[in-house]
N, C-alpha and C positions, 0 to 999 in steps of 0.2 A: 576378547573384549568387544564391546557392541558399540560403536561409535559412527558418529557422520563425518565426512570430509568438512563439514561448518565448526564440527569439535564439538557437538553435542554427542549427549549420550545417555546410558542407564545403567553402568557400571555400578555405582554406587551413590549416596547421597548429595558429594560434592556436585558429580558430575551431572546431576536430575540440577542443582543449583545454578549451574553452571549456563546448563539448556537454555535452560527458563529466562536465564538472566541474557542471554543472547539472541533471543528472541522479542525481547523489549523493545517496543515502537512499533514491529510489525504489523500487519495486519491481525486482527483479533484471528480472524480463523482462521487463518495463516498457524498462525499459533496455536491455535485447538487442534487442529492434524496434528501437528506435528508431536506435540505434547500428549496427546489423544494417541497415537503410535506409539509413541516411546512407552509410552505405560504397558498397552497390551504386549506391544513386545518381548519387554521386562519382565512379562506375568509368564508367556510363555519360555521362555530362557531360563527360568527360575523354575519352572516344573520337572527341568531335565537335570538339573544343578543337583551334585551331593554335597559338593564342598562346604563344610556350614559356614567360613566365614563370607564367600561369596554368598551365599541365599543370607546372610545378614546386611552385607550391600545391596541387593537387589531389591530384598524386601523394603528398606530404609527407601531407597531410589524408586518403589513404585510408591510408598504411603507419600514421598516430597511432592509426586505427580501427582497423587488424589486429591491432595491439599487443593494445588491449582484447579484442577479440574473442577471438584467439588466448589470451590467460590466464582468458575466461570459459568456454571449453572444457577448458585445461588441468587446471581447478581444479575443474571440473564446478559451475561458481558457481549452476548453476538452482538445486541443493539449498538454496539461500538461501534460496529465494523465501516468503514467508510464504503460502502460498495461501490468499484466502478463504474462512469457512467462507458458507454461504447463510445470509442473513438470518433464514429465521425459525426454524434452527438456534441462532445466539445469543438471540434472543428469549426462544427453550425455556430458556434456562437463565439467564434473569436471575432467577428467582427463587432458585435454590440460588447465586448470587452474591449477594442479599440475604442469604443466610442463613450465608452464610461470612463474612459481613461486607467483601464485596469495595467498595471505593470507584471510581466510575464518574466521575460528575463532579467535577472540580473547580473550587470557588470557582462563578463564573458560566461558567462554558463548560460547555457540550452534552457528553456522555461520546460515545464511538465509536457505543455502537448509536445514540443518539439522531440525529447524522448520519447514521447506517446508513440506519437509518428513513426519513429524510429525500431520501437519497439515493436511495433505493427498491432499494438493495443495487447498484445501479449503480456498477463501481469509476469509471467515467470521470468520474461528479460528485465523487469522492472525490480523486482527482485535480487538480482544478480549486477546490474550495475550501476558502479560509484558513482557518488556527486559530484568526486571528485577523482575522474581514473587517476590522477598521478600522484592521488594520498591512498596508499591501502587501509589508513586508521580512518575515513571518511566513510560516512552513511549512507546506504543506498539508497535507489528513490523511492521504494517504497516506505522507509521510513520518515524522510522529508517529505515526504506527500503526506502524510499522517501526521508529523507535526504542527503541517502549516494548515491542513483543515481541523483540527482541535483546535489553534488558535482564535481561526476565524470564528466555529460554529459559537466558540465562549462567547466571543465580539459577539455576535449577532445575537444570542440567548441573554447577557449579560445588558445592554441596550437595548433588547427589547424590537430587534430590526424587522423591520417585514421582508418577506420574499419575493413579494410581487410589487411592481411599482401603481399609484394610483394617480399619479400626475396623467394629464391628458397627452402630452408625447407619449410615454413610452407605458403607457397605461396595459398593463395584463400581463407585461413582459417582466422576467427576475430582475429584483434591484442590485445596485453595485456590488453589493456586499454576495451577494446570491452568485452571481455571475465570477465571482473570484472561489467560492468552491467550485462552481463548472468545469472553472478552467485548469480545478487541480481534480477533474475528473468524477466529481460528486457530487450529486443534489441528494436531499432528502425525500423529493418529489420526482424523480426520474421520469416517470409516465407523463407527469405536466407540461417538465421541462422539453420533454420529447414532441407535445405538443407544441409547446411554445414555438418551437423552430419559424414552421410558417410566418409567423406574428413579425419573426424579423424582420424580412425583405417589407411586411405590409406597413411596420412602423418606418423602416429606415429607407425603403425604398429600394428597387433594385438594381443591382449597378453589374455592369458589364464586367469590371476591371476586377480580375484576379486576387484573391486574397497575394500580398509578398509570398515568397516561396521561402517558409522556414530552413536553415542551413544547418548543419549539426557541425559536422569535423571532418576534414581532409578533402581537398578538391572540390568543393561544392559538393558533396554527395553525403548524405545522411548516411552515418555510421551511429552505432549503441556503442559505448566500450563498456564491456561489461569486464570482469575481476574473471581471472583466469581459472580453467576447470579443474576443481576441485578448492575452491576457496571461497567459496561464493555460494555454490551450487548444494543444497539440501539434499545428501545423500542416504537416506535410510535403509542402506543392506547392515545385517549383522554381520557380525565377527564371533566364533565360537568363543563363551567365557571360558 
């Protein structure tokens, strides 16, 4: 059987179903690999296969991938993709999200950068762990990272927002709305925003005093908890069919 430690697979057509369906909210090419793998893989499993009712699951489970594949080209779905901005790119700009009054965490959970942080800007720990370590039925954060910049980007597209401000304070610099993707790690302008930086200290002035030291979990010391190995972790070796 040819399966991942996630419970993907290419066995048969439930299990291509299955994949795909479990990989919903992820990142777009996140999903293209992995689904983009499972196919070739499939192709080659299936060239060594006699059994005919296996090569009629394999076959079934590569034509469910092409489907996918086939409309994630049609649709050009990469343009989905939220790309990462680098970490110490949103860093730069937690203070002018303080000062917009942007809300980062909520309640008792860690905000994105504070995982960021944690992460060491590594998407594959982001990947791997929960929003909630003490639900294993909870979403990781790269998919609440992805649902909460879909929301905003509608807001913004939907109303019509602009990105940059033209008021005379904060004139040249991302507006509120702008600066709440930042800080879920994604502009559509990244090279701007990377500019931008400078512009902060020039509009807000610059201050001596230490950003707070963001705190994650246990002792004052930043911890990820990430979902323990093999449950979490996207494991694509084969298994002989």
């Amino acid at each position: 059987m040819a399966k991942t430690s996630l419970g993907a697979g290419f066995k048969d057509k439930d299990k291509a179903l299955e994949t795909i369906k479990l990989l919903e909210g992820r990142d777009i090419s996140f999903q293209f690999q992995v689904i983009n793998s499972m196919y070739h893989r499939a192709k080659v499993i299936l060239k060594r296969t006699k059994d005919a009712e296996k090569v009629q699951n394999l076959t079934e489970a590569i034509e469910t991938f092409q489907v996918w594949l086939d409309d994630y080209r049609a649709h050009s779905r990469a343009k989905e993709n939220f790309t990462y901005l680098p970490l110490e790119t949103v860093e730069a700009y937690e203070r002018l999200a303080e000062k917009y009054g942007v809300s980062q965490a909520v309640n008792s959970r860690p905000s994105f950068l504070q995982v960021y942080k944690a992460a060491e800007g590594e998407l594959k720990k982001l990947r791997m762990a929960k929003v909630d370590p003490d639900d294993e039925q909870t979403v990781t954060w790269d998919v609440h990272r992805n649902k909460h910049l879909r929301e905003i980007s509608e807001r913004i597209k939907s109303d019509h927002l602009p990105l940059y401000e033209t008021d005379v304070e904060f004139r040249g610099l991302p507006t509120k709305e702008h600066v709440e993707l930042i800080m879920w790690g994604y502009s559509s302008e990244p090279t701007k925003v990377k500019k931008c930086v400078s512009l902060i200290d020039e509009k807000l002035g610059v201050t001596n005093k230490d950003s707070e030291k963001l705190v994650m979990t246990n002792g004052g010391s930043e911890k990820l908890s990430v979902a323990s190995e093999g449950s979490e972790k996207l494991d694509t070796s084969d298994e002989e069919m």
